[in-house]
PDB file of N, CA, C and O in Angstrom, chain B, residues numbered from 101:
ATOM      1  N   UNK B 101       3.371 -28.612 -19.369  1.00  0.00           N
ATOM      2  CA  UNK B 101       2.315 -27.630 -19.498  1.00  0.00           C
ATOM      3  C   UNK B 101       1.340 -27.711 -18.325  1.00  0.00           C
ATOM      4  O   UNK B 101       0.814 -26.761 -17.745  1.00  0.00           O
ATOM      5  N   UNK B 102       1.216 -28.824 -18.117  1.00  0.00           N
ATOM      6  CA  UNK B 102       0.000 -29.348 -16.760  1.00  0.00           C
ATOM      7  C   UNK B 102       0.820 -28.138 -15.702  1.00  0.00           C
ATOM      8  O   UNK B 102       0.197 -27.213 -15.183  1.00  0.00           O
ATOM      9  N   UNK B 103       2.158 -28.337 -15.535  1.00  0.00           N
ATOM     10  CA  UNK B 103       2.644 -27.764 -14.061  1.00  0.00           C
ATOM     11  C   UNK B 103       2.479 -26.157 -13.775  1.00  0.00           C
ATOM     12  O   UNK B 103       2.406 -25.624 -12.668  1.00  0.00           O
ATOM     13  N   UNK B 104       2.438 -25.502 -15.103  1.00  0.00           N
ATOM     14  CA  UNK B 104       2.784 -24.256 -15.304  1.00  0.00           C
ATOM     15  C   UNK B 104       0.988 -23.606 -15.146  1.00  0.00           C
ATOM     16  O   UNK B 104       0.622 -22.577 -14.577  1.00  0.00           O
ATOM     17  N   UNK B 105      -0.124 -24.975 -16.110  1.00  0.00           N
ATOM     18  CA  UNK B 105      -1.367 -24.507 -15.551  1.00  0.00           C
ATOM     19  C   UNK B 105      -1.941 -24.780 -13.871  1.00  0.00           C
ATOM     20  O   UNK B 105      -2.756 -24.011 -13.361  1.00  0.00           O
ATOM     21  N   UNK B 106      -1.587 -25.535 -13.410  1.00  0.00           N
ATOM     22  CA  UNK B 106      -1.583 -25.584 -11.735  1.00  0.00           C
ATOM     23  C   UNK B 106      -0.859 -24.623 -11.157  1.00  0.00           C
ATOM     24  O   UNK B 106      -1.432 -23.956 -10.296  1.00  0.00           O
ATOM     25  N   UNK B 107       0.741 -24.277 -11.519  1.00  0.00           N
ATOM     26  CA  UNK B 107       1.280 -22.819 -10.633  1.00  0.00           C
ATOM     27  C   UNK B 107      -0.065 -21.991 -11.085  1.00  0.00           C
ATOM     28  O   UNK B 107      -0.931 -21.919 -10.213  1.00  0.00           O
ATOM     29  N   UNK B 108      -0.394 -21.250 -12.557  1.00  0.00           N
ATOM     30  CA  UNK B 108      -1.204 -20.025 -12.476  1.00  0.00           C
ATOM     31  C   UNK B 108      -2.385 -20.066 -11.443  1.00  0.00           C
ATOM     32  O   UNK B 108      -2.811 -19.182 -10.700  1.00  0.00           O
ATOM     33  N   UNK B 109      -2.882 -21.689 -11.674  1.00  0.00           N
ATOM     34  CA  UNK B 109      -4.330 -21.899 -10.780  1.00  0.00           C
ATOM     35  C   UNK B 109      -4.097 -21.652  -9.342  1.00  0.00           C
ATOM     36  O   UNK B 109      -4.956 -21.191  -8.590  1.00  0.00           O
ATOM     37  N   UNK B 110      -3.005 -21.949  -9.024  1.00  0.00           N
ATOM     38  CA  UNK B 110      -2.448 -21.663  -7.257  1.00  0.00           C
ATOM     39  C   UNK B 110      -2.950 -20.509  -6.770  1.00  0.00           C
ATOM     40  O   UNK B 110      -3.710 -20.054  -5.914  1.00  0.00           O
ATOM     41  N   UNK B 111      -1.820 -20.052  -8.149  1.00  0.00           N
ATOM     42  CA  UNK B 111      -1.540 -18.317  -7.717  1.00  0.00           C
ATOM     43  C   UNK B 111      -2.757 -17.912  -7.744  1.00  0.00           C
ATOM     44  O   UNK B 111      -3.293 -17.522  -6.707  1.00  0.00           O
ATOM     45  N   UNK B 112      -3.499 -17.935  -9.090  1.00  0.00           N
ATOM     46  CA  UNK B 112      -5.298 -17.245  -9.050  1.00  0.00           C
ATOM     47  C   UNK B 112      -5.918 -17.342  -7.529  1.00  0.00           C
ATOM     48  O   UNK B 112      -6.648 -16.526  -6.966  1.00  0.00           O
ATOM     49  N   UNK B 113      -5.427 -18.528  -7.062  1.00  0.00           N
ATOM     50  CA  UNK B 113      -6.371 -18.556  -5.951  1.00  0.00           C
ATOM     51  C   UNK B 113      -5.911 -17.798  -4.671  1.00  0.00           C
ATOM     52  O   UNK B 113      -6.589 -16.912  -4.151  1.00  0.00           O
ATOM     53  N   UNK B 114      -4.910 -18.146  -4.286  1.00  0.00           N
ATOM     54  CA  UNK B 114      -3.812 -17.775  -3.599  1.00  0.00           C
ATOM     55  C   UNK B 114      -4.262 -15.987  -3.479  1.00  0.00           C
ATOM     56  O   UNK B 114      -4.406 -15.439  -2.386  1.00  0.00           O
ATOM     57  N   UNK B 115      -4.394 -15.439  -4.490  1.00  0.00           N
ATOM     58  CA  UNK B 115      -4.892 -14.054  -4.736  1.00  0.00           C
ATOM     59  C   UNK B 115      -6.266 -13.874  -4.600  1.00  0.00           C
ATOM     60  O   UNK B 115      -6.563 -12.756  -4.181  1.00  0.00           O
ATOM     61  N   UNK B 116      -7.416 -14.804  -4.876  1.00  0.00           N
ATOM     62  CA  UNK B 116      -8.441 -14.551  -4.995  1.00  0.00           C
ATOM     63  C   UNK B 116      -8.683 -14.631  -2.923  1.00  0.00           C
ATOM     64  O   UNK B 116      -9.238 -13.760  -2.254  1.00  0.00           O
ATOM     65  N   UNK B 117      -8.275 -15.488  -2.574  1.00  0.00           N
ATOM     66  CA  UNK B 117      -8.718 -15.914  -1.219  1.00  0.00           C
ATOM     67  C   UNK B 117      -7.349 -14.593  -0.181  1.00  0.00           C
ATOM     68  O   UNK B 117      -7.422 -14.584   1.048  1.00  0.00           O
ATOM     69  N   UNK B 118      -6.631 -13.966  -0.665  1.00  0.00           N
ATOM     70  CA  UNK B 118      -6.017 -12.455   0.231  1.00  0.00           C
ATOM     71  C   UNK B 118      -7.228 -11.625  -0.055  1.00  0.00           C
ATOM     72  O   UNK B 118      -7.666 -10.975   0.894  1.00  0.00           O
ATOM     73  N   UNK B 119      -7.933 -11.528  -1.381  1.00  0.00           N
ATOM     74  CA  UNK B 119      -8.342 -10.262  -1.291  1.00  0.00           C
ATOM     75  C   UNK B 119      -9.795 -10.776  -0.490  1.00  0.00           C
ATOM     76  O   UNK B 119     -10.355  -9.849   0.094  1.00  0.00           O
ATOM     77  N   UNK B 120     -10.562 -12.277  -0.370  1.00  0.00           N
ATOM     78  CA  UNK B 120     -11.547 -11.896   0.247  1.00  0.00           C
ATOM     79  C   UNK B 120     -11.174 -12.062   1.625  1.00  0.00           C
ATOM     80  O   UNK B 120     -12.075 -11.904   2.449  1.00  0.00           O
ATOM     81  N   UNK B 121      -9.754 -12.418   2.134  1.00  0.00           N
ATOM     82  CA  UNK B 121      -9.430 -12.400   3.636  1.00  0.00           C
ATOM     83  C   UNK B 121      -9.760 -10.809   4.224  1.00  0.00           C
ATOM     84  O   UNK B 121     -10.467 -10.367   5.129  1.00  0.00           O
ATOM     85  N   UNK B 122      -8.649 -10.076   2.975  1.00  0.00           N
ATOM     86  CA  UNK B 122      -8.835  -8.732   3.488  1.00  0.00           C
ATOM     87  C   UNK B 122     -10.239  -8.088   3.540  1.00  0.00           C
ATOM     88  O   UNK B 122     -10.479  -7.275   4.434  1.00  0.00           O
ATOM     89  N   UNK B 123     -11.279  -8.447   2.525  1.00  0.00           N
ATOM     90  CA  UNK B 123     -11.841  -7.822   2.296  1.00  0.00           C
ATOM     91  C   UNK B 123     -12.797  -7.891   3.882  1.00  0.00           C
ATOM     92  O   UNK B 123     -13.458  -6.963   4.346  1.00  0.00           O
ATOM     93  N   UNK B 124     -12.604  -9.371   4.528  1.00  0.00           N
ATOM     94  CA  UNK B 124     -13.684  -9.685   5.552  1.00  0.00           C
ATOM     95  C   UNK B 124     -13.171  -9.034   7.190  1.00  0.00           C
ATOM     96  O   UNK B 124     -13.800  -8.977   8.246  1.00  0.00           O
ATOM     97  N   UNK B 125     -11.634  -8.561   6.801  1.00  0.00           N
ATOM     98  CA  UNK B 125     -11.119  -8.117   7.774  1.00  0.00           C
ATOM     99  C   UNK B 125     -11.633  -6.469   8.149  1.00  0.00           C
ATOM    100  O   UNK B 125     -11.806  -5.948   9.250  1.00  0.00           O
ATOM    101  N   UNK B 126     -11.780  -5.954   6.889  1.00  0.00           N
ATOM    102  CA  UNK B 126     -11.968  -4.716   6.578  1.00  0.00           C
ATOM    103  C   UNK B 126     -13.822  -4.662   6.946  1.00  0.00           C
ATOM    104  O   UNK B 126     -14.177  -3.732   7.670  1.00  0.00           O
ATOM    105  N   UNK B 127     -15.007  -5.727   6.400  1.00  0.00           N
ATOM    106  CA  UNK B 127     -15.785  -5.547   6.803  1.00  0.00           C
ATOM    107  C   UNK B 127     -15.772  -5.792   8.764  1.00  0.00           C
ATOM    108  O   UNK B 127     -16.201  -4.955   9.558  1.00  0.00           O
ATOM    109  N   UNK B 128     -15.258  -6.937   9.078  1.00  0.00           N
ATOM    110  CA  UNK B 128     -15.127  -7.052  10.775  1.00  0.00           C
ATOM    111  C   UNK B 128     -14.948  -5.549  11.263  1.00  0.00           C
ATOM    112  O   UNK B 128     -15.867  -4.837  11.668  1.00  0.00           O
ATOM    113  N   UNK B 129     -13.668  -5.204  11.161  1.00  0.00           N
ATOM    114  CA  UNK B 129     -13.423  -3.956  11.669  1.00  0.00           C
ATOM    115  C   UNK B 129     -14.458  -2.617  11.684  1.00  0.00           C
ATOM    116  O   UNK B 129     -14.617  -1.716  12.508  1.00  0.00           O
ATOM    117  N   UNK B 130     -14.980  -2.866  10.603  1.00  0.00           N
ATOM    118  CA  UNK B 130     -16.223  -1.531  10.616  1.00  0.00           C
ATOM    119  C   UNK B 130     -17.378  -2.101  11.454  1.00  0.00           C
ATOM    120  O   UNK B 130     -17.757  -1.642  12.532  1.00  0.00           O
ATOM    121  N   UNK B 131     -17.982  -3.368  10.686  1.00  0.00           N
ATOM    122  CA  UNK B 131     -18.980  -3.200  11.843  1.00  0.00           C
ATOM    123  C   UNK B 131     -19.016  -3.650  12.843  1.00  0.00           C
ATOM    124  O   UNK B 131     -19.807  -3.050  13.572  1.00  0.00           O
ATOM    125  N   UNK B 132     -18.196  -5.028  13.616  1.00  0.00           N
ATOM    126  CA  UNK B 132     -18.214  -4.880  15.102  1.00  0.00           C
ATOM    127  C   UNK B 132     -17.611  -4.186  15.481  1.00  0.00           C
ATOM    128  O   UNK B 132     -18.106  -3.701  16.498  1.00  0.00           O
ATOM    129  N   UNK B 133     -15.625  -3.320  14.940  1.00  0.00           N
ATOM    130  CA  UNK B 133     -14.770  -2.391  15.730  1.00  0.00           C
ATOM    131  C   UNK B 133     -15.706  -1.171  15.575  1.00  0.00           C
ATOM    132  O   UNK B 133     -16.214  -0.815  16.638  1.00  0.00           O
ATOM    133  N   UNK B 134     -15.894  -0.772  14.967  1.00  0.00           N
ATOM    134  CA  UNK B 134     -16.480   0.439  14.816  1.00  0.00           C
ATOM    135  C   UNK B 134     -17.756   0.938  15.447  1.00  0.00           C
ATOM    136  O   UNK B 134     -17.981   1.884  16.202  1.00  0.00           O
ATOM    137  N   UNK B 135     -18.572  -0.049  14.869  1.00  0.00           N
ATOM    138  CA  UNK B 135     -20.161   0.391  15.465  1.00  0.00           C
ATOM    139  C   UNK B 135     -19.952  -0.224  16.789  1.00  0.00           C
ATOM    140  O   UNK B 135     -20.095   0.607  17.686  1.00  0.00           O
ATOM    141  N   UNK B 136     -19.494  -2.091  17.440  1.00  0.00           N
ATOM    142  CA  UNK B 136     -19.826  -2.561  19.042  1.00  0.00           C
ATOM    143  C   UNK B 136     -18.424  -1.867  20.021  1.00  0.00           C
ATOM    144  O   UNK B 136     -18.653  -1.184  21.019  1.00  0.00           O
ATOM    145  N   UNK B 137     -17.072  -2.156  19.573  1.00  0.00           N
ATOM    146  CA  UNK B 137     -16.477  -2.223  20.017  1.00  0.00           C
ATOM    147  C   UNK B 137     -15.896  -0.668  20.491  1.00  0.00           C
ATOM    148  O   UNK B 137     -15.866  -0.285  21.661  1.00  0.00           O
ATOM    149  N   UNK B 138     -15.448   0.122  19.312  1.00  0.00           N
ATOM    150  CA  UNK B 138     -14.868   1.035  19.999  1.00  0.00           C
ATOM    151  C   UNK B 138     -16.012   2.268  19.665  1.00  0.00           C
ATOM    152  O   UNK B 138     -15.675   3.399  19.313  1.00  0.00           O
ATOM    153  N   UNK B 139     -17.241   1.886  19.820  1.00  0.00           N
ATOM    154  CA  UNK B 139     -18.211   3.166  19.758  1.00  0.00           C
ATOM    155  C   UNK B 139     -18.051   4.315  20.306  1.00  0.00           C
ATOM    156  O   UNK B 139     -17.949   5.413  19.760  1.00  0.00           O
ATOM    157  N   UNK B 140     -18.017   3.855  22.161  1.00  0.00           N
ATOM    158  CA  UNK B 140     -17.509   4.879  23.298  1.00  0.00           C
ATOM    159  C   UNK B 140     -16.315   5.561  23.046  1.00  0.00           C
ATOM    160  O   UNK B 140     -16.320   6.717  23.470  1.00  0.00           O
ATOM    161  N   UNK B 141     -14.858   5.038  22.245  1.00  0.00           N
ATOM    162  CA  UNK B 141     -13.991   5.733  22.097  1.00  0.00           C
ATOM    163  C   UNK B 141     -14.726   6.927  20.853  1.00  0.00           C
ATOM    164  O   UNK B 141     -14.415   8.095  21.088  1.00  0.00           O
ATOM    165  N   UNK B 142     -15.382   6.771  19.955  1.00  0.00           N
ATOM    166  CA  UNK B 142     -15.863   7.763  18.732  1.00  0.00           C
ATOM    167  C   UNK B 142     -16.608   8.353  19.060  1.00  0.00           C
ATOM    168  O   UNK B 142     -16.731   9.393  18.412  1.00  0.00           O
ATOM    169  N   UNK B 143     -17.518   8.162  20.140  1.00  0.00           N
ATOM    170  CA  UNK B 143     -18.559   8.833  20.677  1.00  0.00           C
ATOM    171  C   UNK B 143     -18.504  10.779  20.675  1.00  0.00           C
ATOM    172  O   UNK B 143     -19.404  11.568  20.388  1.00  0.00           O
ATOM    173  N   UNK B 144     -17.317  10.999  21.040  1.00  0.00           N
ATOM    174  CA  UNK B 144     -16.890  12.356  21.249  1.00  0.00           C
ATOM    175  C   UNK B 144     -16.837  12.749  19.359  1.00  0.00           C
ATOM    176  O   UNK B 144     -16.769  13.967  19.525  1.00  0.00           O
ATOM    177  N   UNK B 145     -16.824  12.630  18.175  1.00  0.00           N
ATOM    178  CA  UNK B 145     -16.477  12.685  17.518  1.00  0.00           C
ATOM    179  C   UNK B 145     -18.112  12.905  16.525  1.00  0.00           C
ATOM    180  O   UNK B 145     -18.777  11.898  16.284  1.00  0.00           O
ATOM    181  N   UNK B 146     -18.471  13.946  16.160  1.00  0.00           N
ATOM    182  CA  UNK B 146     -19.956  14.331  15.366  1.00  0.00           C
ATOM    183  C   UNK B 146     -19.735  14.025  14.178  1.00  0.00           C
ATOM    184  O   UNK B 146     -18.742  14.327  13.517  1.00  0.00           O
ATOM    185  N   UNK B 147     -20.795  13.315  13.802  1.00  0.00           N
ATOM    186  CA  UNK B 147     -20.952  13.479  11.943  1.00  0.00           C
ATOM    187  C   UNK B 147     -22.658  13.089  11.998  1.00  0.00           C
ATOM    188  O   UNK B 147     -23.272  12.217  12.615  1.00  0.00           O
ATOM    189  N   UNK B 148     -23.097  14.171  11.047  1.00  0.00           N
ATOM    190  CA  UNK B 148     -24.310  13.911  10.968  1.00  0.00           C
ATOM    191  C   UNK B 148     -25.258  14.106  11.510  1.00  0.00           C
ATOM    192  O   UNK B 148     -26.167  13.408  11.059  1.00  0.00           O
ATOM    193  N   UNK B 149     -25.748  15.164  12.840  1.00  0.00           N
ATOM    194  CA  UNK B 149     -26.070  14.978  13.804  1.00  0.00           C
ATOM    195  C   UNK B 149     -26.282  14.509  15.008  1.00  0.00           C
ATOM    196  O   UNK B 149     -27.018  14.878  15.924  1.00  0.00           O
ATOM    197  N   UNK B 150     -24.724  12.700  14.751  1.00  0.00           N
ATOM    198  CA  UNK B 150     -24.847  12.024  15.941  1.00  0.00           C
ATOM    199  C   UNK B 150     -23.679  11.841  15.954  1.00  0.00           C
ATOM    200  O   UNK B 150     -23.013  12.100  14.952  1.00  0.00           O
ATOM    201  N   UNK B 151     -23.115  11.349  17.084  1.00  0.00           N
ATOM    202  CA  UNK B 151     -21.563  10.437  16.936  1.00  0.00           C
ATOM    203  C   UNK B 151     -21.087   9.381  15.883  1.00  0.00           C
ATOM    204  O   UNK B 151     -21.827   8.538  15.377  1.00  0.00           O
ATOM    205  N   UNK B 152     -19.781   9.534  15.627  1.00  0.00           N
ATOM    206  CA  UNK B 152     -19.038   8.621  15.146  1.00  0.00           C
ATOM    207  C   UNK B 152     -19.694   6.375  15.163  1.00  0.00           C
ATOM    208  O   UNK B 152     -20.038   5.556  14.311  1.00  0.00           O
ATOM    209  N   UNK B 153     -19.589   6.384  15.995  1.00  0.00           N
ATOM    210  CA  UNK B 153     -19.732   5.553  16.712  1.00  0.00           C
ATOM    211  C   UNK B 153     -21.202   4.874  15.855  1.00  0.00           C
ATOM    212  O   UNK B 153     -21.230   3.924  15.072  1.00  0.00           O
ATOM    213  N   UNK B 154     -22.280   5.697  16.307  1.00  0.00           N
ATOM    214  CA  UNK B 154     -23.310   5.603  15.542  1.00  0.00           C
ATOM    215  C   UNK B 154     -23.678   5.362  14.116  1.00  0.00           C
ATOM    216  O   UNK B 154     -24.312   4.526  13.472  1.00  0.00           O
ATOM    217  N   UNK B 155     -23.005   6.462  13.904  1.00  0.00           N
ATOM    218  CA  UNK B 155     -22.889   6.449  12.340  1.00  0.00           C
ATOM    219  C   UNK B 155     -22.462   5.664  11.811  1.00  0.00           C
ATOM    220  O   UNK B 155     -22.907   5.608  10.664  1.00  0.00           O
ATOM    221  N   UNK B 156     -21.267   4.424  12.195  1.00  0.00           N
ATOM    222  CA  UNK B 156     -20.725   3.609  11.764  1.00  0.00           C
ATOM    223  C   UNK B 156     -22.048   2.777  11.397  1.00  0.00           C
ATOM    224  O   UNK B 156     -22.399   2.389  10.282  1.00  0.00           O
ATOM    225  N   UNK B 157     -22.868   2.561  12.985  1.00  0.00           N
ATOM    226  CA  UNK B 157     -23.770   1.082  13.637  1.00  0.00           C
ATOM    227  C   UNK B 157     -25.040   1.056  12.437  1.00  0.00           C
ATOM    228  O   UNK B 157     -25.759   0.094  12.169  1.00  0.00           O
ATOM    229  N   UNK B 158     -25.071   2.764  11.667  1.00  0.00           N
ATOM    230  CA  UNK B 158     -26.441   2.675  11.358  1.00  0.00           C
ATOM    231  C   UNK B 158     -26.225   2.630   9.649  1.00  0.00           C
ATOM    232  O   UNK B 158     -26.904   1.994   8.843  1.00  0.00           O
ATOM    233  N   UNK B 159     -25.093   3.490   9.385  1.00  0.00           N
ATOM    234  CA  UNK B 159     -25.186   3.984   8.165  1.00  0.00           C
ATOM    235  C   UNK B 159     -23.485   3.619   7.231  1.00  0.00           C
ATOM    236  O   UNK B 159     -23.341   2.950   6.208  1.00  0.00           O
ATOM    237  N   UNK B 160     -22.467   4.305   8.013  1.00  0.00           N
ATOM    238  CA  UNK B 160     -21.435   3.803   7.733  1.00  0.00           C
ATOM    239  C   UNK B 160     -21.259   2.571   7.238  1.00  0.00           C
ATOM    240  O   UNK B 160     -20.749   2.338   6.143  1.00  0.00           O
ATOM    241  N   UNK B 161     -21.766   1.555   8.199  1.00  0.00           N
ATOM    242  CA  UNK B 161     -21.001  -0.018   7.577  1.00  0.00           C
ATOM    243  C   UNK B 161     -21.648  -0.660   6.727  1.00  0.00           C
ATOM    244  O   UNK B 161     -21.419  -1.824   6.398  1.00  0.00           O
ATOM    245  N   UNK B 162     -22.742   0.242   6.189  1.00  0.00           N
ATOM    246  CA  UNK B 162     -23.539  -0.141   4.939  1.00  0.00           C
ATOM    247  C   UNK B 162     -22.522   0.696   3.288  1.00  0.00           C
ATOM    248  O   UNK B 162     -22.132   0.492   2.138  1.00  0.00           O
ATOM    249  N   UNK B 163     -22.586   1.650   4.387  1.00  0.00           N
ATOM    250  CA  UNK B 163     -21.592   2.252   2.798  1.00  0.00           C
ATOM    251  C   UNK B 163     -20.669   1.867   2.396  1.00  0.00           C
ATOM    252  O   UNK B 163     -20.366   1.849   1.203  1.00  0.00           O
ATOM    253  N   UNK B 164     -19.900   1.402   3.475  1.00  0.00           N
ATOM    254  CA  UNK B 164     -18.350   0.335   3.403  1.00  0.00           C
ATOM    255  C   UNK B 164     -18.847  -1.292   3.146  1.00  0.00           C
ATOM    256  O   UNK B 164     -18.107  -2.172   2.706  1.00  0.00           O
ATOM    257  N   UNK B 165     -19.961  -1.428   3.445  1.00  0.00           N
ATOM    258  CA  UNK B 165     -19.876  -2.693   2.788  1.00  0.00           C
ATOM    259  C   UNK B 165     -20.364  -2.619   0.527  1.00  0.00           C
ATOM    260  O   UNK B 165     -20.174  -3.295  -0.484  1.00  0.00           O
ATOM    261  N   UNK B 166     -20.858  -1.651   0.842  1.00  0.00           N
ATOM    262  CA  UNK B 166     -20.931  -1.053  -0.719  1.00  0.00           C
ATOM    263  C   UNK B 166     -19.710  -1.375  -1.027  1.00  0.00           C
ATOM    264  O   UNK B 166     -19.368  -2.425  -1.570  1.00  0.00           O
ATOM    265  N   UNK B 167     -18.994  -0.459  -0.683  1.00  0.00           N
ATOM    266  CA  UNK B 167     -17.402  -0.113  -0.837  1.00  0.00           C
ATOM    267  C   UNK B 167     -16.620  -1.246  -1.233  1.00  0.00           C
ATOM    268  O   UNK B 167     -15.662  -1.033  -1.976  1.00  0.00           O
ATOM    269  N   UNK B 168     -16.854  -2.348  -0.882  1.00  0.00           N
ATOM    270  CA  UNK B 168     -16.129  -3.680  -0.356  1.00  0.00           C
ATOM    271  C   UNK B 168     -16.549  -4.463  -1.713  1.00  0.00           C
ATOM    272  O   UNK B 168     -15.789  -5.142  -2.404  1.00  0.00           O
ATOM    273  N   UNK B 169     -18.036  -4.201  -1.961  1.00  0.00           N
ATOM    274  CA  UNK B 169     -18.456  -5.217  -3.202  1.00  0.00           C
ATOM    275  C   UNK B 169     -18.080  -4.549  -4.504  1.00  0.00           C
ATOM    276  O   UNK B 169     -17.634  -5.094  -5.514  1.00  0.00           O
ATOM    277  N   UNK B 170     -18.282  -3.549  -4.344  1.00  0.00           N
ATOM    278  CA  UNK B 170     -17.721  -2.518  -5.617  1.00  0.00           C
ATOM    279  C   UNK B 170     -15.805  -3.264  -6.042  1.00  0.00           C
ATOM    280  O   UNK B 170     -15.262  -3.639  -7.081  1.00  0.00           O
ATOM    281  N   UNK B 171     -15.403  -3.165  -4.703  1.00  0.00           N
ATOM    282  CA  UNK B 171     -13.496  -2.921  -4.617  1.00  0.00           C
ATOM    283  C   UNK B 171     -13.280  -4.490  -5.229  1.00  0.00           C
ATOM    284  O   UNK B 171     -12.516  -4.809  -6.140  1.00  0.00           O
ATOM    285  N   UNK B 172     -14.145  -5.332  -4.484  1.00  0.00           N
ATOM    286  CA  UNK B 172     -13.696  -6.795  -4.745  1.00  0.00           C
ATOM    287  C   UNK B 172     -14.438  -7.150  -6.394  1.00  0.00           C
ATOM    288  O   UNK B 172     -13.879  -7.970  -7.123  1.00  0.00           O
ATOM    289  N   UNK B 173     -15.252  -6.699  -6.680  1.00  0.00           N
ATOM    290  CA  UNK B 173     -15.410  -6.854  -7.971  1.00  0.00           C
ATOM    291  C   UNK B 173     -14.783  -6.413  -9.108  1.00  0.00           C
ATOM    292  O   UNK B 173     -14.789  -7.062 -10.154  1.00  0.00           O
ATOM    293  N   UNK B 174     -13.991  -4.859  -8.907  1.00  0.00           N
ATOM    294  CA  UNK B 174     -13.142  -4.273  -9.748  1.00  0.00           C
ATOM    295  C   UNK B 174     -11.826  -4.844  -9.380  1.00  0.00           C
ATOM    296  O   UNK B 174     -11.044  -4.765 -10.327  1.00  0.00           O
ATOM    297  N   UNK B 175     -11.237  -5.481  -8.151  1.00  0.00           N
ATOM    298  CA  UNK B 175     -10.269  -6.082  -8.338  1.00  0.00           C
ATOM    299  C   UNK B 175      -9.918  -7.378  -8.903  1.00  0.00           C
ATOM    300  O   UNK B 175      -8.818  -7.769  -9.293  1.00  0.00           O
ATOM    301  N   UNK B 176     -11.439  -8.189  -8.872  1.00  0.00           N
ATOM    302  CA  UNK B 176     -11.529  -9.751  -9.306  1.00  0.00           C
ATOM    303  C   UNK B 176     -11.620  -9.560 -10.853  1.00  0.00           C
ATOM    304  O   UNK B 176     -10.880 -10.339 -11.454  1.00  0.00           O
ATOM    305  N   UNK B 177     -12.322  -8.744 -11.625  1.00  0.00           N
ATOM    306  CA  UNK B 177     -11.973  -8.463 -12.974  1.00  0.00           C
ATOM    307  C   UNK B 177     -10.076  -8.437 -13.399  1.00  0.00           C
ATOM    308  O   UNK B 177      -9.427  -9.240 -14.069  1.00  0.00           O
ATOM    309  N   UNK B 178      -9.599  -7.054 -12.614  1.00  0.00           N
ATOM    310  CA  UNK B 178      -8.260  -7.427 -12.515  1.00  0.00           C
ATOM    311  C   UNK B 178      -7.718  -8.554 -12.786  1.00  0.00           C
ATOM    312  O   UNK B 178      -7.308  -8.865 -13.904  1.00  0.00           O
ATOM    313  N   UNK B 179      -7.672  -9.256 -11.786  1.00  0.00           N
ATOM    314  CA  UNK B 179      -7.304 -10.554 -11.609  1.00  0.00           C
ATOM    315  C   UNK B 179      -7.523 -11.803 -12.133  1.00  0.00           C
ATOM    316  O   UNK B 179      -6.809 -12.800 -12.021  1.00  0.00           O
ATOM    317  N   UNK B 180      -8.815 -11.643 -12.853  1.00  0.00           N
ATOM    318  CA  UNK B 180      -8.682 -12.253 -13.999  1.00  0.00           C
ATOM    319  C   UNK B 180      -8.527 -11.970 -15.042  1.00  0.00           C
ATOM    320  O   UNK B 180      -8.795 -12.833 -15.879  1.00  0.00           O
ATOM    321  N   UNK B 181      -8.088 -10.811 -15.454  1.00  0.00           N
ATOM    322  CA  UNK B 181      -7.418 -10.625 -16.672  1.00  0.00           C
ATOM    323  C   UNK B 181      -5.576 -10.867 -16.574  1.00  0.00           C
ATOM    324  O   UNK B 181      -4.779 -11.119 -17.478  1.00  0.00           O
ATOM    325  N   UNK B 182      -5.400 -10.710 -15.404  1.00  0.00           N
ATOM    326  CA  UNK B 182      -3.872 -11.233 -15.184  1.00  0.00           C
ATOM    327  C   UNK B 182      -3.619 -12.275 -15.323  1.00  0.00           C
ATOM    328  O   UNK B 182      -2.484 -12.707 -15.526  1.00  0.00           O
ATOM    329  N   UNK B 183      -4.956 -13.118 -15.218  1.00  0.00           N
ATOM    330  CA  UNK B 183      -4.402 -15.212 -14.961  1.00  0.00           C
ATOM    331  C   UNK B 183      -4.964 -15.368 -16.236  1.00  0.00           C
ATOM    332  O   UNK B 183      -4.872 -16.511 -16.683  1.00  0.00           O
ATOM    333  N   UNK B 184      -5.538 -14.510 -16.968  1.00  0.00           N
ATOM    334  CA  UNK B 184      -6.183 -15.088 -18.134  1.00  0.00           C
ATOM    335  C   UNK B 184      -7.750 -16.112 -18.359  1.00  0.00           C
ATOM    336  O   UNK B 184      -8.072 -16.937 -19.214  1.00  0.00           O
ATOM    337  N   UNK B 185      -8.523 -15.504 -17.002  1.00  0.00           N
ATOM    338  CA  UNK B 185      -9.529 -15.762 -17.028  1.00  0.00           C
ATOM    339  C   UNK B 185     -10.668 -15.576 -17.022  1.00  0.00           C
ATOM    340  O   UNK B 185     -11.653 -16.239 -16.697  1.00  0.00           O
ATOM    341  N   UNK B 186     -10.411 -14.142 -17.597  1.00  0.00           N
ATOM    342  CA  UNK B 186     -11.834 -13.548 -17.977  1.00  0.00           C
ATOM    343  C   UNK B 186     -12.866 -13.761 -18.856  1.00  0.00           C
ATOM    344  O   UNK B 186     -12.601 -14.333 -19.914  1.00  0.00           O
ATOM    345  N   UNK B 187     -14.088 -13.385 -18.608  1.00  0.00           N
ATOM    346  CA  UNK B 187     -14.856 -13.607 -19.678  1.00  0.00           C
ATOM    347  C   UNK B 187     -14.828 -13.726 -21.020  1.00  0.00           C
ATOM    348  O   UNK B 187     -15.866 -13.951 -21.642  1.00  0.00           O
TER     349      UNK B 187
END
């Protein structure tokens, strides 16, 4: 019984630590790719009265980081109802 509760605990984790890999990959990409890095490439690109680019630096990577706490919280519920460790 011990072995079968250590595989689930693996796996729980194993899952818990992809989704906050992804989740930090997904924040990187917005706000340094987006707002430092490839600004000048979005630049040509309007939303809002300003460029792409901008919008990411000022407003965007706030909404996506919303996005991110919302996603990882409705998926960590998930996920613990799959391993059996929910509230």
């Amino acid at each position: 019984m011990a072995d079968a509760d250590r595989t689930n605990a693996d796996a729980y984790w194993k899952a818990n630590v992809r989704l906050i890999t992804w989740s930090l990959i997904v924040w990187a990409l917005v706000s340094y790719g987006f707002a430092i890095v490839l600004r000048p490439m979005l630049s040509g690109i309007a939303v809002g009265g300003s460029d792409l680019g901008f919008w990411f630096a000022q407003q965007g990577s706030i909404l996506t980081f919303l996005v991110i706490i919302f996603f990882y919280a409705w998926r960590m519920n998930k996920l613990d109802q799959k391993f059996g460790v929910e509230e």
